[in-house]
C-alpha atoms as a printed R data frame, in Angstrom:
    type eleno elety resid chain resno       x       y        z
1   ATOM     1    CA   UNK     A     1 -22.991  86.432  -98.484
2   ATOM     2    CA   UNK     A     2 -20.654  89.315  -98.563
3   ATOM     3    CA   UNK     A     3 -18.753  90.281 -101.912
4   ATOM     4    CA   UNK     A     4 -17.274  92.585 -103.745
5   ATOM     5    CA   UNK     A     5 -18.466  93.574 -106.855
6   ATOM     6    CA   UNK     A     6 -18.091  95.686 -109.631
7   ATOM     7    CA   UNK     A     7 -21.035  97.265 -111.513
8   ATOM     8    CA   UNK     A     8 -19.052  99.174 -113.784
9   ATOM     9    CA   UNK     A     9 -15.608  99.009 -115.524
10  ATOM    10    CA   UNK     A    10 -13.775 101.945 -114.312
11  ATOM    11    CA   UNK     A    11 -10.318 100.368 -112.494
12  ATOM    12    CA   UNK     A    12 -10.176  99.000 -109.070
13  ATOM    13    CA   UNK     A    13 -11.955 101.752 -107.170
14  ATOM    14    CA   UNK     A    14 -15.385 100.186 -109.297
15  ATOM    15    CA   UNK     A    15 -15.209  97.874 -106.326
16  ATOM    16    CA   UNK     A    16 -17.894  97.746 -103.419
17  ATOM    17    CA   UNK     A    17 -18.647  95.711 -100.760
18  ATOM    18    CA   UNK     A    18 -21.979  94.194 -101.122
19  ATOM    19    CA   UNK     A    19 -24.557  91.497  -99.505
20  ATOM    20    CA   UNK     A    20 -25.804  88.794 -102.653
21  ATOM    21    CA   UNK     A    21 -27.243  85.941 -102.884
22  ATOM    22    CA   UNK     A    22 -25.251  83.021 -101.572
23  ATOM    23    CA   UNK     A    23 -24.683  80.938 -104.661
24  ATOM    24    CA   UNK     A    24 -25.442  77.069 -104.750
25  ATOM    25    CA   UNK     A    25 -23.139  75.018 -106.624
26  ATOM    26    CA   UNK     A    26 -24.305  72.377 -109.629
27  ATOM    27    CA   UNK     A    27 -24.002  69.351 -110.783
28  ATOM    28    CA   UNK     A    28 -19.987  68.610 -110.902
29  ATOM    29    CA   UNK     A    29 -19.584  71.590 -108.545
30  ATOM    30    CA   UNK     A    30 -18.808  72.435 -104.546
31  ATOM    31    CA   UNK     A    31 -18.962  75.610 -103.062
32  ATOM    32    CA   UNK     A    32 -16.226  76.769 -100.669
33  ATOM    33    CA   UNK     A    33 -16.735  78.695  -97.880
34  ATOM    34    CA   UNK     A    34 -12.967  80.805  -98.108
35  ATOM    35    CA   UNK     A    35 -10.778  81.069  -95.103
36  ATOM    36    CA   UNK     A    36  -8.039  83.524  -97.164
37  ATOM    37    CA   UNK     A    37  -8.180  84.858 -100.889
38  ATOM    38    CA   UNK     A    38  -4.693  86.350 -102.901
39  ATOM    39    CA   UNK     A    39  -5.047  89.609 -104.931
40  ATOM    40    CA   UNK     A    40  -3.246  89.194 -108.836
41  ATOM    41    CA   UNK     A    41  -2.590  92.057 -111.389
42  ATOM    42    CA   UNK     A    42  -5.598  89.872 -113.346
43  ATOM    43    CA   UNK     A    43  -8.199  91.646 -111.019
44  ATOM    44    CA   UNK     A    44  -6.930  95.054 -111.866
45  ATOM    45    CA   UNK     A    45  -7.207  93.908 -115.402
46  ATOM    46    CA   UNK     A    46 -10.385  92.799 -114.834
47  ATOM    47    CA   UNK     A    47 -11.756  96.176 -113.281
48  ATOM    48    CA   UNK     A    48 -10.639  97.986 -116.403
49  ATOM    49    CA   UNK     A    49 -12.038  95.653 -118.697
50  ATOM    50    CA   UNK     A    50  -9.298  93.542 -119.594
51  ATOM    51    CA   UNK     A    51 -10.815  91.503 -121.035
52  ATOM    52    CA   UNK     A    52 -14.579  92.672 -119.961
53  ATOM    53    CA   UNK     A    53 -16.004  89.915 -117.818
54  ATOM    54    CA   UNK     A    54 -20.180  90.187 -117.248
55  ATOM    55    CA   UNK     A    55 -21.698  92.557 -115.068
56  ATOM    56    CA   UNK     A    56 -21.713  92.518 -111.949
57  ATOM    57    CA   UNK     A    57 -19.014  90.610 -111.109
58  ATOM    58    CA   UNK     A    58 -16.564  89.376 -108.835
59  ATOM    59    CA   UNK     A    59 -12.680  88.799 -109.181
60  ATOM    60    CA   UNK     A    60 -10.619  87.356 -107.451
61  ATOM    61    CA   UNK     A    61  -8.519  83.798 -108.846
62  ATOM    62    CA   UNK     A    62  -6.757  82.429 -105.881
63  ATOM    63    CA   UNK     A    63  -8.645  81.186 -102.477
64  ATOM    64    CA   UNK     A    64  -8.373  78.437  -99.960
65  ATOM    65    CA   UNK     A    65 -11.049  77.568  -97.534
66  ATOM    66    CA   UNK     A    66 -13.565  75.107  -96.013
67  ATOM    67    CA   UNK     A    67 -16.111  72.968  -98.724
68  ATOM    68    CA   UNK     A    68 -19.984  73.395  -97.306
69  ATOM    69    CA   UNK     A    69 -22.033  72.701 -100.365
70  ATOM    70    CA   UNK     A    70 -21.343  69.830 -102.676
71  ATOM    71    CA   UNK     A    71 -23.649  69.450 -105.856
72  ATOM    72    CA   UNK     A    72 -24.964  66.162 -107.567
73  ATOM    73    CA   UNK     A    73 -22.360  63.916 -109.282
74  ATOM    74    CA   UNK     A    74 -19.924  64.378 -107.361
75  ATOM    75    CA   UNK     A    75 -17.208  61.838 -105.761
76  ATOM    76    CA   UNK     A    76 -14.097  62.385 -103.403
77  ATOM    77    CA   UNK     A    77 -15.161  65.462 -101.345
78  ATOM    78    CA   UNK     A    78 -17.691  66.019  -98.191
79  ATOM    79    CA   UNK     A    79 -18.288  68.971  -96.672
80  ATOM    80    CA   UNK     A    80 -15.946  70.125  -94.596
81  ATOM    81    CA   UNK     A    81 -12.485  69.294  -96.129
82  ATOM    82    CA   UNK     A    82  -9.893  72.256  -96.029
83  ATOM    83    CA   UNK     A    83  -9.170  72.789  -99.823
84  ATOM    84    CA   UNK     A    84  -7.310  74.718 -102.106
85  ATOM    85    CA   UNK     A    85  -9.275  76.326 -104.600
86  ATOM    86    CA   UNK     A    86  -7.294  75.924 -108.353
87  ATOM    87    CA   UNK     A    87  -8.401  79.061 -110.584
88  ATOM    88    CA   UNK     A    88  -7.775  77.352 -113.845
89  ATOM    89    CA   UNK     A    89 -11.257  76.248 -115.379
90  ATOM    90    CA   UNK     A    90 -11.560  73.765 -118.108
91  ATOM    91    CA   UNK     A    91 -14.206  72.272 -120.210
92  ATOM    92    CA   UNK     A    92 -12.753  68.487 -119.753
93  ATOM    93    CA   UNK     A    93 -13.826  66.682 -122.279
94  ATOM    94    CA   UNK     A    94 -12.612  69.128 -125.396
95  ATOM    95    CA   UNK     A    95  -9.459  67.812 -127.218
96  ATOM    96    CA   UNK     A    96  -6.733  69.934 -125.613
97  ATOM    97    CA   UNK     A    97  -8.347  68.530 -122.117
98  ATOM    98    CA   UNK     A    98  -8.571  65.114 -122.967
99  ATOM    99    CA   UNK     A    99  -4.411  65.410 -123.744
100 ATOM   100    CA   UNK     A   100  -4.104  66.916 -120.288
101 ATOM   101    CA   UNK     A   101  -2.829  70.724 -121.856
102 ATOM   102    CA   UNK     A   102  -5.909  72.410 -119.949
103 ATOM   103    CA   UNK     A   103  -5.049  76.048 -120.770
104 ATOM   104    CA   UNK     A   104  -5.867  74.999 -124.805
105 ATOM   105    CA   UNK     A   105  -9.253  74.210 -123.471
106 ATOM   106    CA   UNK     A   106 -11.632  75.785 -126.312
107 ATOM   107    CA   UNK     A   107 -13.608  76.969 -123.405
108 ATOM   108    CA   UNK     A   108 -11.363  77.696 -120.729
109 ATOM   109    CA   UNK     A   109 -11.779  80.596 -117.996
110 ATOM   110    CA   UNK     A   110  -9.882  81.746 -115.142
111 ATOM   111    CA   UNK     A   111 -11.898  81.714 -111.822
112 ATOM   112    CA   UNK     A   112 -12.647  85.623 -111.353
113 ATOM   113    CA   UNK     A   113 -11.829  86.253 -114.677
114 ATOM   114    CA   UNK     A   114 -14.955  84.855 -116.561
115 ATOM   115    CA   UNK     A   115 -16.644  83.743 -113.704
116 ATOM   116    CA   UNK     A   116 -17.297  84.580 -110.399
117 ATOM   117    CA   UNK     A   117 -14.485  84.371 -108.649
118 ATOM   118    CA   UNK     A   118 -13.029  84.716 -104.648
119 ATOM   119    CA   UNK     A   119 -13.504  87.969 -103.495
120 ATOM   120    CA   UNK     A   120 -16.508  87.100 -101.816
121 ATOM   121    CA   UNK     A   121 -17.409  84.874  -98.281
122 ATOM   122    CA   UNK     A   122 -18.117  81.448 -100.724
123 ATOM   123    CA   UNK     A   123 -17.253  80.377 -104.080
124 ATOM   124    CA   UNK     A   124 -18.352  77.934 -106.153
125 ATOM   125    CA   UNK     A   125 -16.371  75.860 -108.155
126 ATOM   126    CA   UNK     A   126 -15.787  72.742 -110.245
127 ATOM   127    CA   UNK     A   127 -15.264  69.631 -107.763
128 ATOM   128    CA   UNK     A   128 -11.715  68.780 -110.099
129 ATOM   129    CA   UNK     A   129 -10.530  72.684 -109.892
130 ATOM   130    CA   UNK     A   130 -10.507  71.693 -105.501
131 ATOM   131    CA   UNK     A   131  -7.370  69.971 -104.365
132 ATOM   132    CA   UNK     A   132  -6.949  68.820 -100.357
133 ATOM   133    CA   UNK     A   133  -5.211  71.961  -98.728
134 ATOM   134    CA   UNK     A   134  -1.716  70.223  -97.600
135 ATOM   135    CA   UNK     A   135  -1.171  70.118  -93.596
136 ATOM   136    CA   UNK     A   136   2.250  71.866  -93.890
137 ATOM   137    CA   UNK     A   137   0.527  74.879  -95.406
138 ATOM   138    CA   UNK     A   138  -1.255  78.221  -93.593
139 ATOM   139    CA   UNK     A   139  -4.299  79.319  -94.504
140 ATOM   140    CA   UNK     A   140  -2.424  82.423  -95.963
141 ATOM   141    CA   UNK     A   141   0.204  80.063  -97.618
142 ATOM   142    CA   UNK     A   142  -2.762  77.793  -99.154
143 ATOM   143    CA   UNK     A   143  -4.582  80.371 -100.674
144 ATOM   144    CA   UNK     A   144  -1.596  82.727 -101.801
145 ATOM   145    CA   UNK     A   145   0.301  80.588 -104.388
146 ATOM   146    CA   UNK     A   146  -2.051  79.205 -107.129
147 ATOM   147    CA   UNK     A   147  -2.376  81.679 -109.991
148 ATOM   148    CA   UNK     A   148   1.363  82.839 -109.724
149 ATOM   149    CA   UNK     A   149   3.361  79.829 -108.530
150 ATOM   150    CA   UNK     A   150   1.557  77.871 -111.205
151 ATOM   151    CA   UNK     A   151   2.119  80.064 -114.010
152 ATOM   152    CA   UNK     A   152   5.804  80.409 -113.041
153 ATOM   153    CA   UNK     A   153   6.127  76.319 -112.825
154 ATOM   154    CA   UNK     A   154   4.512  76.644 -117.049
155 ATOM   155    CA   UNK     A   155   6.981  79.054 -117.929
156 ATOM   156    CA   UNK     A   156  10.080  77.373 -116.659
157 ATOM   157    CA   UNK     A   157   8.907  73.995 -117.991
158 ATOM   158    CA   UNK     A   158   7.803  75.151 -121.278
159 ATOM   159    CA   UNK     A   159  11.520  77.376 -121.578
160 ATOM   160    CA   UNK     A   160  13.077  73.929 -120.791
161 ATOM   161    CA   UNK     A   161  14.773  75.245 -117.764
162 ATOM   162    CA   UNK     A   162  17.665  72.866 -116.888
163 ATOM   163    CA   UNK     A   163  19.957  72.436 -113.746
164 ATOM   164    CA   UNK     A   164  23.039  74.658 -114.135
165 ATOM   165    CA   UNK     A   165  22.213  77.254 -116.859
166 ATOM   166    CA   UNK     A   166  21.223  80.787 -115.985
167 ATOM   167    CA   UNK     A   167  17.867  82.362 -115.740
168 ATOM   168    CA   UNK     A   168  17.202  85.814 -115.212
169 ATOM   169    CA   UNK     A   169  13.536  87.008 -113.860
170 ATOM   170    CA   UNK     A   170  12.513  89.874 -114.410
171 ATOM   171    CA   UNK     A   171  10.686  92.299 -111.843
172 ATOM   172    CA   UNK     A   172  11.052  90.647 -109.062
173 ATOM   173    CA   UNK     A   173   8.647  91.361 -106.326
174 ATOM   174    CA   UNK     A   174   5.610  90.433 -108.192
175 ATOM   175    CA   UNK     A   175   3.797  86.864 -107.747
176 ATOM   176    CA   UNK     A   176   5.247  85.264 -110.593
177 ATOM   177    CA   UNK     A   177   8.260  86.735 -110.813
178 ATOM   178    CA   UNK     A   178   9.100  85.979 -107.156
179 ATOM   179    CA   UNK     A   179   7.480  82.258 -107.768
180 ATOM   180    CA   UNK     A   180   9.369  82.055 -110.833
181 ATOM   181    CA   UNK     A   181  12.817  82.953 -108.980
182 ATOM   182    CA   UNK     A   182  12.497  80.284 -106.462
183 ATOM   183    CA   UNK     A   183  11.051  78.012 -108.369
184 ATOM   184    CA   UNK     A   184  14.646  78.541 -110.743
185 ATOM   185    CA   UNK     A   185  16.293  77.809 -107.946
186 ATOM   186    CA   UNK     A   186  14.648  74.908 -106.797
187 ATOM   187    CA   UNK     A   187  15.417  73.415 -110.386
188 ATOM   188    CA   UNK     A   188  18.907  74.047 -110.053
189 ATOM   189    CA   UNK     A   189  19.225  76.819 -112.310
190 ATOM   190    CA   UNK     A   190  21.827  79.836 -111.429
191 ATOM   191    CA   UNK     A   191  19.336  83.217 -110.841
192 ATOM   192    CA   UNK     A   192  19.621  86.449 -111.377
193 ATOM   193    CA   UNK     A   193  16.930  89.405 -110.774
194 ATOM   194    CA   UNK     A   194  16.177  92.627 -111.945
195 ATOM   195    CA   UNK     A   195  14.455  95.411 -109.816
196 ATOM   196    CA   UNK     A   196  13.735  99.447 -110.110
197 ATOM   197    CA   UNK     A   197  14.266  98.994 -106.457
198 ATOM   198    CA   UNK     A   198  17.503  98.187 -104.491
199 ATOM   199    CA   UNK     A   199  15.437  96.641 -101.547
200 ATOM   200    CA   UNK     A   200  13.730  94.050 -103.677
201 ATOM   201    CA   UNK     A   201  17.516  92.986 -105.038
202 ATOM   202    CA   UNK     A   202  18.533  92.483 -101.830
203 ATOM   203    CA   UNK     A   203  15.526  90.668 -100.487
204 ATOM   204    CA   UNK     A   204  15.729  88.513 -103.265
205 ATOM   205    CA   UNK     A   205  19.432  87.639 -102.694
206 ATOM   206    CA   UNK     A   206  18.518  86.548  -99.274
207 ATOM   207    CA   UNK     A   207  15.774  84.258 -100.006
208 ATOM   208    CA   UNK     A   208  18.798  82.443 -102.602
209 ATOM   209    CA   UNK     A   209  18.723  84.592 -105.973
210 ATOM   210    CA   UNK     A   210  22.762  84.191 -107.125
211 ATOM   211    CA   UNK     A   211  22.608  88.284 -107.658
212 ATOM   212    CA   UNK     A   212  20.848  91.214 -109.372
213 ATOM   213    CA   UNK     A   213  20.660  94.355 -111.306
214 ATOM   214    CA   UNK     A   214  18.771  97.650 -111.464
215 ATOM   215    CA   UNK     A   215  16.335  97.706 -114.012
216 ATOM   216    CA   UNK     A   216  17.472 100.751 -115.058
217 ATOM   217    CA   UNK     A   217  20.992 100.742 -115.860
218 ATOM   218    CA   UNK     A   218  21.807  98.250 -118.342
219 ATOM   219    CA   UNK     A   219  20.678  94.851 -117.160
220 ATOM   220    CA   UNK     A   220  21.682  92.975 -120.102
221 ATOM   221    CA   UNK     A   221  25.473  94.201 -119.780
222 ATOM   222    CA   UNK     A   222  25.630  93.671 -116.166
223 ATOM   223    CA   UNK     A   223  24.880  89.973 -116.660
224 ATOM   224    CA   UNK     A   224  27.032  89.677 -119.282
225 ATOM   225    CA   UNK     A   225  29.410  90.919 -116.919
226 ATOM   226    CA   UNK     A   226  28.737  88.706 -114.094
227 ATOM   227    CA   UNK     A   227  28.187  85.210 -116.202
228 ATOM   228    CA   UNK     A   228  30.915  85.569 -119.002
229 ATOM   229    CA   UNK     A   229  28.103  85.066 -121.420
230 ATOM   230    CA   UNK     A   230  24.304  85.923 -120.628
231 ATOM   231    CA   UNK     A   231  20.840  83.663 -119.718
232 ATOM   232    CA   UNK     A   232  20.309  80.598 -121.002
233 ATOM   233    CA   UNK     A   233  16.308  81.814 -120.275
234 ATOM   234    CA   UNK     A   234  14.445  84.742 -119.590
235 ATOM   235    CA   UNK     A   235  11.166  85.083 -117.357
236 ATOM   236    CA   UNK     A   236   9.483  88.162 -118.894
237 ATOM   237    CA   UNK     A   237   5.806  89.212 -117.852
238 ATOM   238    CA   UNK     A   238   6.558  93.260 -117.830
239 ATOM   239    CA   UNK     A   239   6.588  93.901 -121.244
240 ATOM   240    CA   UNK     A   240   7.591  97.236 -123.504
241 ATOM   241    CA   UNK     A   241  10.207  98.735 -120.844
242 ATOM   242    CA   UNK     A   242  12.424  96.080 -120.602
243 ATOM   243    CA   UNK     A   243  11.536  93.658 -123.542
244 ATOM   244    CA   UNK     A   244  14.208  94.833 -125.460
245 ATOM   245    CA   UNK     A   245  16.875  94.640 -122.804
246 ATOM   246    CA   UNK     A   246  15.429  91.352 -121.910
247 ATOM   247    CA   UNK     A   247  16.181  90.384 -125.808
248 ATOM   248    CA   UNK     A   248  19.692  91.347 -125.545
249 ATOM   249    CA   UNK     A   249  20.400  89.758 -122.151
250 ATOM   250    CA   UNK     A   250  19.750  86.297 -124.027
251 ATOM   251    CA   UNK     A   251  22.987  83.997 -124.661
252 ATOM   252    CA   UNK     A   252  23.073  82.449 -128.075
253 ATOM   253    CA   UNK     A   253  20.385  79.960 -128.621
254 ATOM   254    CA   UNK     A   254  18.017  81.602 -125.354
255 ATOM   255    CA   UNK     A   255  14.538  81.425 -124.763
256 ATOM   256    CA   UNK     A   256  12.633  84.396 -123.512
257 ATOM   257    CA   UNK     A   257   9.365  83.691 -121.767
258 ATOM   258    CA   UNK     A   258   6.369  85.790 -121.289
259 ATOM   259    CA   UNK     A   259   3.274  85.944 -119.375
260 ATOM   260    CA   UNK     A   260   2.119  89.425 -119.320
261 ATOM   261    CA   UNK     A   261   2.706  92.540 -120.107
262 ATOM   262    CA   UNK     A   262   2.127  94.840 -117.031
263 ATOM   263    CA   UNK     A   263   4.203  97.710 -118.511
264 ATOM   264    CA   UNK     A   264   2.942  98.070 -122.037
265 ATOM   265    CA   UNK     A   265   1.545  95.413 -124.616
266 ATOM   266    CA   UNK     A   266   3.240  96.550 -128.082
267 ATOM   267    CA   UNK     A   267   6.892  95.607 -128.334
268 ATOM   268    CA   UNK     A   268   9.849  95.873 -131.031
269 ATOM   269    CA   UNK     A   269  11.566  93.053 -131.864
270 ATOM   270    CA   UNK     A   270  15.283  93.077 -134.035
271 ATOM   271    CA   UNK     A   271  14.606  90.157 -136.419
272 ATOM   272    CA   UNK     A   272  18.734  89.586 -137.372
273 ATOM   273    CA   UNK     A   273  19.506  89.313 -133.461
274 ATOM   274    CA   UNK     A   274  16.566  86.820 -133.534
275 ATOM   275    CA   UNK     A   275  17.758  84.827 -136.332
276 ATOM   276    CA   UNK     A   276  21.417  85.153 -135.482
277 ATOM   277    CA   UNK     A   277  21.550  84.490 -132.119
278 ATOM   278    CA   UNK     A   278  18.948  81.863 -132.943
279 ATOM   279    CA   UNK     A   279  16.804  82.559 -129.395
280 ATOM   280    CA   UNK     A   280  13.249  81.169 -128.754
281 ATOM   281    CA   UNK     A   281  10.211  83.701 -127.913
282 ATOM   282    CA   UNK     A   282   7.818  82.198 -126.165
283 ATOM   283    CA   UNK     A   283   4.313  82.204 -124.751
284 ATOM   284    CA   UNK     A   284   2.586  80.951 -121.690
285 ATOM   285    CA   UNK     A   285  -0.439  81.207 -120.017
286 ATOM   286    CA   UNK     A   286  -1.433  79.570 -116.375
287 ATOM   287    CA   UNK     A   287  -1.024  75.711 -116.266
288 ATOM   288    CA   UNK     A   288  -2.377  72.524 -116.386
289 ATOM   289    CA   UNK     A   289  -3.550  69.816 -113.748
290 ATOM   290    CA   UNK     A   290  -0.817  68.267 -113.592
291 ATOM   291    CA   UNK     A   291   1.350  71.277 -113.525
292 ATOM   292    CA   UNK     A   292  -0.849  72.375 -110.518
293 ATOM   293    CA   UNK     A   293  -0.076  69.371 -108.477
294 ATOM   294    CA   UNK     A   294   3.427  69.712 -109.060
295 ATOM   295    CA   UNK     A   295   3.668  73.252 -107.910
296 ATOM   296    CA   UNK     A   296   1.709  72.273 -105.086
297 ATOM   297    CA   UNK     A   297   3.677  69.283 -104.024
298 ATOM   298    CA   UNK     A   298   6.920  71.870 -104.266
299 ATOM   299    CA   UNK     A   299   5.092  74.115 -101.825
300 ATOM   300    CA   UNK     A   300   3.858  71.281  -99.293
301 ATOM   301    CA   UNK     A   301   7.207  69.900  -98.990
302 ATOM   302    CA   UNK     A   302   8.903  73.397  -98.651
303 ATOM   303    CA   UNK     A   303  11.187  73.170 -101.595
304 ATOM   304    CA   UNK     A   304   9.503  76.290 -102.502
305 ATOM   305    CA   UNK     A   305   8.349  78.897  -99.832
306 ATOM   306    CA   UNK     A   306   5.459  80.642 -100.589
307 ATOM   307    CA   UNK     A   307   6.324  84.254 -100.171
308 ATOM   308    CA   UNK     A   308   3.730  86.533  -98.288
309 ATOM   309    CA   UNK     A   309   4.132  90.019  -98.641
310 ATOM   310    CA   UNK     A   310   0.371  91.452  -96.889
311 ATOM   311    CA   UNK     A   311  -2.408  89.887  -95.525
312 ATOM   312    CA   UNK     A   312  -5.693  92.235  -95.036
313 ATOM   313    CA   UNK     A   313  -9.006  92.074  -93.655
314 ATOM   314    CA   UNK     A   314 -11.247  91.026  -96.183
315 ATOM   315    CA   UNK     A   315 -13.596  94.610  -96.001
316 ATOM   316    CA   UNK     A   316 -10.014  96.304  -96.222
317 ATOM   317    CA   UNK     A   317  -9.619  95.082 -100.184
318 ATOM   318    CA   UNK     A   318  -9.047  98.922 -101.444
319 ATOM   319    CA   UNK     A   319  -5.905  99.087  -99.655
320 ATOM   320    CA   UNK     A   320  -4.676  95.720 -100.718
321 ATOM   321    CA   UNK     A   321  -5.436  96.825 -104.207
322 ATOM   322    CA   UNK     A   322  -3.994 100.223 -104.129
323 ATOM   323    CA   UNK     A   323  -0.520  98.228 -101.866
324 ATOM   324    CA   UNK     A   324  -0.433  95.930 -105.493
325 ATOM   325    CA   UNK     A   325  -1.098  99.284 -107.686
326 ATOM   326    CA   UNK     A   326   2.269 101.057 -105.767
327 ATOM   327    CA   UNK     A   327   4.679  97.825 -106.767
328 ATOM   328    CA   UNK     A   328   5.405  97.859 -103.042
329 ATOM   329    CA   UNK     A   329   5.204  94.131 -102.456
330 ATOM   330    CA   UNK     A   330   7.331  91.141 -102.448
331 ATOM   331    CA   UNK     A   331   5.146  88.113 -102.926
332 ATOM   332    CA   UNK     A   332   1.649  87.730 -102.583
333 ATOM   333    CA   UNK     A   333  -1.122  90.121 -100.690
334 ATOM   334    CA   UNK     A   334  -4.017  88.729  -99.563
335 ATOM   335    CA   UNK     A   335  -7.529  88.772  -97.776
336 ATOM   336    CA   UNK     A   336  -8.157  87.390  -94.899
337 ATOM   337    CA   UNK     A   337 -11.989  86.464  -94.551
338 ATOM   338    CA   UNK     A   338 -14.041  86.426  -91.742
């Protein structure tokens, strides 16, 4: 099969386009032959060694496509069903997965992260990490909204979004951000957006967002300005230039929520406005199986739209790449295979 792969850790231009062996899947595994892939800021990560995966290897977390290899032991699936391929890989039987939390897995990986993952013609995966790709969904939609819908779904749930208070997401544009927008809407919460660019406000506000602000020029203020008071919760995944802002945009008893940090990892934090204002900081990392299905049944039933920004031919993944390393998009770029 064709895949790209990187032989050495030196950013996303490591990548070439190679022919490898076509891998077989295991016991408890399929393999899926991928109609569409998604590109996330994890495989830029990954090409700079963020964390290091094993050499060579191939990234790529979100895919949909047909299943054409099924391995021993395994019930529910024949070759041929149009799936969804779920990146989030746990060991099952561990103590966080037999509670269901998934992401506490002592041995969890992210497809493309630690293992192989679906920038390649097949991938191989655990038979549970396959659900049945919805009829209401494209092949783009299907494979775009995984990593980054997911993730957004976690954070909201574990900030304890609720209908009617105010969430802000910041850096919109990006998957989760965007994800995490409509998904704030689709909740019932009122949302607000912040962008370094104008455009991305504006597209935002179309697709429902109640308003937004230039990253900038005082974010925290202008809320303040437009709510009377500031957001009940924060979706933060960009880190040291705008953690502090996102801090002070918090109302009294907030909950900032973080994902990532794709503008800097070290942060300052003002203990008294912590205490005072008594606001939550919180962590979050992908999702769980159940939080999967519930993204996906948002998606299938178009509460949610998935948001496509790109879709390129799969040999064309250096300009997909270097579209996600310009912070052009809004929504998800993908790879269209074969």
């Amino acid at each position: 099969m064709k895949a790209w792969l990187l032989h050495d850790i030196d950013g996303p231009d490591s990548f070439t386009l190679e022919d490898v062996q076509t891998p077989s899947p295991g016991p408890g595994e399929v393999r899926v032959h991928l109609k569409t892939s998604a590109l996330n800021h994890l495989d830029i990560w990954s090409s700079m060694g963020m964390p290091k995966p094993p050499l060579p290897h191939v990234a790529g977390a979100d895919g949909a496509g047909v299943v054409d290899a099924i391995g021993a032991d395994v019930a529910g699936l024949a070759i041929g069903d149009e799936v969804i391929v779920n990146p989030s890989v746990s060991c099952g039987h561990c103590a966080a997965c037999l509670r269901g939390n998934t992401p506490f897995c002592d041995a969890y990986q992210i497809l493309g992260e630690h293992r192989w993952g679906t920038f390649a013609e097949q991938v191989v995966a655990p038979a549970r990490n396959v659900t049945a790709k919805p009829s209401s969904l494209s092949w783009e939609e299907a494979g775009a909204y995984g990593l980054a819908y997911g993730t957004a779904y976690r954070m909201l749930r574990r900030a304890r979004l609720q209908a009617g208070e105010v969430l802000l997401v910041i850096g919109v544009g990006g998957g989760v951000s965007s994800a995490g927008m409509l998904i704030g809407k689709a909740m019932g919460a009122t949302v607000f957006v912040t962008s370094r660019n104008a455009e991305k406000i504006e597209k935002a506000i179309s697709l429902g967002a109640d308003g937004g602000f230039l990253s900038d020029e005082g974010y925290d203020r202008a809320l303040k300005a437009a709510t009377g008071a500031g957001a009940d919760v924060v979706l933060e995944n960009v880190g040291k230039p705008t953690w502090d802002t996102s801090v002070r945009s918090l109302e009294k008893g907030g909950r900032l929520v973080t994902c990532g940090a794709t503008g800097g990892t070290t942060v300052e934090l003002t203990v008294p406005r912590l205490f005072f204002k008594q606001l939550e900081i919180i962590g979050s990392t992908m999702y769980d199986f159940g939080e999967f299905a519930s993204t996906t049944r948002l998606v299938a039933t178009g509460q949610v739209p998935v948001l496509v920004d790109s879709v390129f031919a799969f040999d064309d993944l250096p300009t997909a790449l270097g579209r996600m390393q310009g912070n052009d998009q809004f929504g998800k770029i993908l790879l269209r295979h074969g």
